[in-house]
C-alpha positions in Angstrom: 83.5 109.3 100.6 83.8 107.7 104.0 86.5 106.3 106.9 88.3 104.8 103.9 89.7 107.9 102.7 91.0 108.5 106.4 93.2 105.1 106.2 96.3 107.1 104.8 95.6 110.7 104.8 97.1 114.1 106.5 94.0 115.6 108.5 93.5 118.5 109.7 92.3 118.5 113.4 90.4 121.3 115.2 91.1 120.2 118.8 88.9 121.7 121.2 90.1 123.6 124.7 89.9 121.0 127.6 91.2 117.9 125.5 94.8 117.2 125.4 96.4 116.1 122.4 96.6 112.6 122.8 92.8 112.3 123.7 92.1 114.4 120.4 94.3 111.5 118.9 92.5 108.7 120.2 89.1 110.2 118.9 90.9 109.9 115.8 91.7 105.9 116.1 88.6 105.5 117.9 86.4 107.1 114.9 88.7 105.2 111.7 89.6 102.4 113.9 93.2 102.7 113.2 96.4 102.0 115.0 98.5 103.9 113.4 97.8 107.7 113.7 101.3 110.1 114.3 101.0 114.2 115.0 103.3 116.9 114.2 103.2 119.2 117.5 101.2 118.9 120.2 98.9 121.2 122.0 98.5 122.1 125.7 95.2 121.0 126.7 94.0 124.4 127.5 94.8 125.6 123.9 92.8 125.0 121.1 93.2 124.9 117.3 95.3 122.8 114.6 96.6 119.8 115.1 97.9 117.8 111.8 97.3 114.5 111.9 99.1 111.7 110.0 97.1 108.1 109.4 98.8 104.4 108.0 101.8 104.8 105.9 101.4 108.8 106.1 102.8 108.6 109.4 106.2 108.3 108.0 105.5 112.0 106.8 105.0 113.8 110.1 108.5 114.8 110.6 108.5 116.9 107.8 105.9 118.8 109.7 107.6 118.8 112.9 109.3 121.4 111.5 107.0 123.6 109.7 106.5 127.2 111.4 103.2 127.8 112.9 100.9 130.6 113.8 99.1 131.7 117.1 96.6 134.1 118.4 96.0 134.5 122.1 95.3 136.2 125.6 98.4 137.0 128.2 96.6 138.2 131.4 99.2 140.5 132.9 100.2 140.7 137.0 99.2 137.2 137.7 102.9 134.3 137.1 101.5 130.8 137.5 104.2 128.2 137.7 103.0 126.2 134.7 103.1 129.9 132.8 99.1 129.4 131.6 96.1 129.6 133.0 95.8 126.4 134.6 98.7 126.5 137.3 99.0 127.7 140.7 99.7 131.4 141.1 102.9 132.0 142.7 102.9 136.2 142.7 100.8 138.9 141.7 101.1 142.7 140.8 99.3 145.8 140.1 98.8 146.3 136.0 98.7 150.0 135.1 98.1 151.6 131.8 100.1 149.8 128.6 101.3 152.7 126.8 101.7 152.6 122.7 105.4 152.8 123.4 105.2 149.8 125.8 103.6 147.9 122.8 106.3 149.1 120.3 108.9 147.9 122.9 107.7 144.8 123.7 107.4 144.3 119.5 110.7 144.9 119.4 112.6 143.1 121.6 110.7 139.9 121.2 111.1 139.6 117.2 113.1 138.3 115.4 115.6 134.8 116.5 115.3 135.4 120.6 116.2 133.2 123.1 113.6 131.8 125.6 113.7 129.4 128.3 110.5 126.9 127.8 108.2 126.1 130.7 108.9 124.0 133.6 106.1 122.4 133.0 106.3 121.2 129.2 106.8 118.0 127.1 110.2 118.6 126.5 113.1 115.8 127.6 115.5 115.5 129.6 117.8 113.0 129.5 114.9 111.3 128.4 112.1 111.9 130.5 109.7 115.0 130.5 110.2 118.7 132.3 106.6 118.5 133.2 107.4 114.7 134.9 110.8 115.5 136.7 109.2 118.6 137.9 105.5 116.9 139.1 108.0 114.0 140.9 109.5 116.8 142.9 113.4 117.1 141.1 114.9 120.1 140.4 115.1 120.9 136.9 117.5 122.7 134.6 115.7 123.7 131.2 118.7 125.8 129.4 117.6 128.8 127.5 117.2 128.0 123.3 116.8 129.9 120.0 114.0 130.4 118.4 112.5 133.0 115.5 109.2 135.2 115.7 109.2 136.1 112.1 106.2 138.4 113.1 104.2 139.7 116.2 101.2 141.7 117.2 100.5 142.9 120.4 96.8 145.0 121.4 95.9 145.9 124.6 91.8 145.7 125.7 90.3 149.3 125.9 88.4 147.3 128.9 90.8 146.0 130.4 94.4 147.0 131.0 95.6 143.6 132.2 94.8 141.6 129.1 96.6 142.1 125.6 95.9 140.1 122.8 98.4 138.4 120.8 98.7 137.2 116.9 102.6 135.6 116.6 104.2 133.6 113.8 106.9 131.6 115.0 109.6 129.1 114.1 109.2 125.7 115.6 110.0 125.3 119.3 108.5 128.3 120.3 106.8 128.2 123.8 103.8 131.1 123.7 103.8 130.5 127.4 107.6 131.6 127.9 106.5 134.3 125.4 103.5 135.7 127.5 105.6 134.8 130.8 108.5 136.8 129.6 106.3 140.2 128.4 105.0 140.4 131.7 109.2 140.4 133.0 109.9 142.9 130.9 106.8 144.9 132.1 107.7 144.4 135.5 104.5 143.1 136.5 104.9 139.5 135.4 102.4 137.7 133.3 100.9 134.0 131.8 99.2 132.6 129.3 95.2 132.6 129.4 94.0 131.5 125.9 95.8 130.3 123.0 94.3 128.7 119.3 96.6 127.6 116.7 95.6 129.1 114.0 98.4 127.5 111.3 101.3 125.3 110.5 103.4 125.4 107.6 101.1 125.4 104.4 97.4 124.2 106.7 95.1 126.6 108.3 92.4 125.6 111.1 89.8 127.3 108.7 90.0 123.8 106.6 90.3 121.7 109.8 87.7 119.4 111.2 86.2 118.9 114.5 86.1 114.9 116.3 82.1 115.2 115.5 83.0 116.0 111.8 85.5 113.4 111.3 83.1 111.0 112.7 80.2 111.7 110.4 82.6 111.9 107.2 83.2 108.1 108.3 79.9 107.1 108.0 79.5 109.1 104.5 77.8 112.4 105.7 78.1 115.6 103.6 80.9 117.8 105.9 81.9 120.7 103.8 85.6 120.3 105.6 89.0 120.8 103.2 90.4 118.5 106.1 91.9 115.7 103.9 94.8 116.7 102.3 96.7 113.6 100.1 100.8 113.8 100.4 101.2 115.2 97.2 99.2 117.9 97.7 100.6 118.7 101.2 104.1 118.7 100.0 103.3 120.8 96.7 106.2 123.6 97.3 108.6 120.2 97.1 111.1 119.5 94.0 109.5 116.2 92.6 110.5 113.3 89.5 107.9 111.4 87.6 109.3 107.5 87.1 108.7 104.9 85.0 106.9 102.4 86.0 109.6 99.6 85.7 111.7 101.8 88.0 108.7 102.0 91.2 109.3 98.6 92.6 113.0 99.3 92.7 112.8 102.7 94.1 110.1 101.4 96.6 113.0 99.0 98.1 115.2 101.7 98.1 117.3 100.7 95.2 119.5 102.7 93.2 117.6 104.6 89.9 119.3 106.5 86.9 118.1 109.7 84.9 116.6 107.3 82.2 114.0 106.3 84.6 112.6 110.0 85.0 110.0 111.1 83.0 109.5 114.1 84.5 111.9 116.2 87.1 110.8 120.0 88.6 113.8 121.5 90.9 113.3 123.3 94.1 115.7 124.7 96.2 117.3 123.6 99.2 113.9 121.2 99.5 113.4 117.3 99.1 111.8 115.8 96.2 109.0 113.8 96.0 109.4 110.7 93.8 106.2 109.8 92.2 105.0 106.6 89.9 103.2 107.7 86.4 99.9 107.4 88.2 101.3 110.1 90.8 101.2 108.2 93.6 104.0 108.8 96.4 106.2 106.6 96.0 109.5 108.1 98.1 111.0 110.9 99.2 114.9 112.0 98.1 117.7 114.5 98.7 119.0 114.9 95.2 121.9 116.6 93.7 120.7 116.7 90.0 123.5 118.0 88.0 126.1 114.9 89.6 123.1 112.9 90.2 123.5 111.7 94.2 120.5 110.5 95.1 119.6 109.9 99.2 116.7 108.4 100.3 114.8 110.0 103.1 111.4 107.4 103.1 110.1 105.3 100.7 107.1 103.8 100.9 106.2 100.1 99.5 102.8 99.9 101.7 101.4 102.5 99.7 99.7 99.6 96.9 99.4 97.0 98.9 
């Protein structure tokens, strides 16, 4: 047990409110003292909650999780628009918040579930043409961020019985979804306008923040302290609801140069669906990752990993 389990690992991050994303990942290189750490999905830095994190040859894995779904619960203060859409940008109007009714909540429920289009924030990390909104807008351009599907395969929506400006929110939501445009687009359709004021990821895909670990955790697993933390999860495990072969052994140095292999090198094969198989050596170590068509036997190579024994 120690930082050498960390070297090429999935963790499971619970970043703190008031640290952005790629200071949470520094405390991560800083702790293992590693170069290579990738993430699947930031956060904003007031949010808290999951980040997955990706160390050594892992990295290769994080755009799988890219697109898993994830899962939210938050606070949308209603009558208060900030420009940035959250808490920490500069109010630009403000209305008077009457009573949310139980058919207000029904409503709401309804017309934002289900694939929606939202426009995301002005202020966000996503490109254009290359370069950030968040940038173009802070450098003083004008920027044109063009509406986009998405899919809130569920949501939940309570108001406070203290105070009828705030409503809770649990939402589970396909990748790409802002929570900000969410909040900023209830308070529209309320007419009083709305943003953002606290927001924890609770999941993403298959992990839960309930096994993730805090920056203080992580740095006393390193130095072989007892943390009762699920945070470590090996590729195999993470990818579990993937099809995946068994190999030969005189077939993994081949298949870890992304050479050609036949049916007589599998040992073992169990189908899935519509997903990618993992290919793994007779000691069930990840080896490579395939799009296979079993019955004519195409095989594609998505990654393949000859670091993983060295």
């Amino acid at each position: 047990m120690g930082e050498r389990d960390l070297q090429n690992a999935i963790l499971l991050i619970n970043k703190p409110s008031g640290l952005t994303s790629f200071e949470t990942i520094s405390g991560v290189k800083r702790i293992l003292k590693l170069r290579k750490v990738g993430h699947s999905g930031t956060l904003d830095k007031f949010a808290s909650g999951l980040l997955v994190v990706c160390t050594g040859w892992c990295t290769k894995l994080t755009r799988f999780f890219l697109d898993s779904d994830k899962r939210y619960e938050g606070i949308i203060r209603l009558g208060i628009s900030t420009d940035t859409d959250d808490r920490e940008g500069a109010v630009i109007a403000q209305n008077a918040v009457g009573q949310v009714r139980p058919e207000d909540i029904e409503y709401l429920t309804g017309i934002f579930s289900g694939v929606i289009r939202q426009t995301p924030p002005r202020y966000s990390a996503l490109k254009i043409q290359g370069k950030r909104a968040s940038d173009r807008v802070r450098s003083g351009e004008s920027v044109d961020i063009k509406e986009r599907e998405v899919t809130i395969f569920s949501l939940h929506l309570e108001t406070s019985g203290d105070d009828s400006a705030v409503l809770s929110v649990k939402v589970h939501c396909s990748k790409g979804t802002y929570i900000r445009s969410l909040a900023r687009d209830i308070g529209g359709k309320l007419g009083v306008g709305a943003h953002l004021e606290e927001l924890r990821r609770i999941g993403s895909g298959r992990f839960s923040v309930d096994d993730s670990a805090t920056l203080d955790e992580i740095q006393q697993y390193s130095e072989g302290k007892d943390v009762r933390k699920d945070f470590i999860r090996n590729p195999v495990d993470a990818f579990s609801d993937f099809g995946y072969m068994i190999v030969d052994e005189s077939a993994s140095d081949r298949i870890m140069n992304g050479a050609p292999f036949s049916r007589n090198d599998v040992i073992h094969c169990e189908a899935v669906d519509d997903k990618p198989y993992l290919i793994l050596n007779e000691k069930k170590i990840l080896i490579a990752i395939v799009d296979a068509d079993i019955e004519n036997w195409r095989i594609t190579y998505i990654n393949v990993f000859n670091a993983v024994n060295k």
